[in-house]
C-alpha positions in Angstrom: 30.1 -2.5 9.0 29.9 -0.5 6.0 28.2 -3.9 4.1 25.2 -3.8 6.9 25.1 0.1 6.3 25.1 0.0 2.4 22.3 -2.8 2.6 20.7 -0.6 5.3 20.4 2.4 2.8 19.0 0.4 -0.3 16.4 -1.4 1.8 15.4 2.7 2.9 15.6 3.7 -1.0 13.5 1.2 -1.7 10.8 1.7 0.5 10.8 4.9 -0.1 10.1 4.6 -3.6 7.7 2.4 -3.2 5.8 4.7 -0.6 6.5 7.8 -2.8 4.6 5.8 -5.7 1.0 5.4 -3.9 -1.4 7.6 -2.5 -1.7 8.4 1.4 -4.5 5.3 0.8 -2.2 2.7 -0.1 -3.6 2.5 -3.6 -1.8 3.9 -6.8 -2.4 7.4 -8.4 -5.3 7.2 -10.2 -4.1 9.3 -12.9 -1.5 6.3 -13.7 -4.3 3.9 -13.3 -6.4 5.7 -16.1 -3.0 5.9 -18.5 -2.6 2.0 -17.7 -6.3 1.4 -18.9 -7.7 3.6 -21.0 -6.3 1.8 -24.2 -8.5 -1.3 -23.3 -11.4 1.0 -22.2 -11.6 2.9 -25.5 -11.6 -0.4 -27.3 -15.0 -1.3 -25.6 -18.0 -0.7 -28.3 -19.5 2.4 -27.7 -16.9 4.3 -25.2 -16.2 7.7 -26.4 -13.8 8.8 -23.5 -12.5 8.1 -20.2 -11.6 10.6 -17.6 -11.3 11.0 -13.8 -14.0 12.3 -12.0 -15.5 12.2 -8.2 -18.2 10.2 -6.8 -21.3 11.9 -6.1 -20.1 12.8 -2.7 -17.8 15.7 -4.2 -14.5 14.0 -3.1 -13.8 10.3 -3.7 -12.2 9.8 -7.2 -13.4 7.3 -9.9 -12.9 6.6 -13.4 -15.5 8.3 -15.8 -16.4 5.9 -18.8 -18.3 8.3 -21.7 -20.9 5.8 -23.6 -22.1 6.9 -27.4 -24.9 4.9 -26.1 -25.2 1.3 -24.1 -24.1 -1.8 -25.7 -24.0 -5.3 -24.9 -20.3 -5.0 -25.3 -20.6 -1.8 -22.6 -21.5 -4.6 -20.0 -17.6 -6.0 -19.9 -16.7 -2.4 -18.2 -16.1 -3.6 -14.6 -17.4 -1.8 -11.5 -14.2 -1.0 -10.0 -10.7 -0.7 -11.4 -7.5 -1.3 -9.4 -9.5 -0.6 -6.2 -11.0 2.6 -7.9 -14.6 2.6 -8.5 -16.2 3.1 -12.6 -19.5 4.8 -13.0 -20.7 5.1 -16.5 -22.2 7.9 -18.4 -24.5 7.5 -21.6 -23.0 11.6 -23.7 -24.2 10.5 -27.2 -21.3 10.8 -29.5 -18.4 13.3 -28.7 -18.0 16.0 -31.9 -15.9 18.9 -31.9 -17.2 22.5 -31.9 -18.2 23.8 -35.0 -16.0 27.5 -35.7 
């Protein structure tokens, strides 16, 4: 009895965890998503930053991907990312404000 409770109350743990680790959606956080890619984003040619944004209907999130300007190599940013849709934007290059 207490072996069928014990395995009862890790199989619970564990789905617990595993729920407490997505979104109400089912997919993963999309601020660990970003974190998990944003090394291999900024090694594209021309990306300047990478942020999370919202689509333009004011609520679904995506990932923002800053361009310098467009570059063959830009093309090999995918569309979506980990079920998360990528919308580019061309800022020119990203400098700091002068003092």
């Amino acid at each position: 009895m207490k072996r069928i409770f014990f395995h009862t109350v890790l199989f619970l743990t564990v789905v617990a965890t595993q729920l407490m680790s997505e979104t109400p959606s089912g997919r993963a956080d999309i601020n660990a998503v970003l974190a998990t890619h944003e090394k291999e984003l900024m090694a594209i040619p021309g990306v300047v930053g990478v942020y999370v944004g919202v689509l333009d209907d004011g609520k679904s999130p995506c990932l923002k991907i800053m361009l310098a300007r467009r570059t063959p190599e830009s093309n090999q940013i995918p569309a979506q990312i980990d079920g998360f849709p990528v919308r580019v934007e061309v800022t020119g290059k990203i400098r700091p404000l002068g003092r």
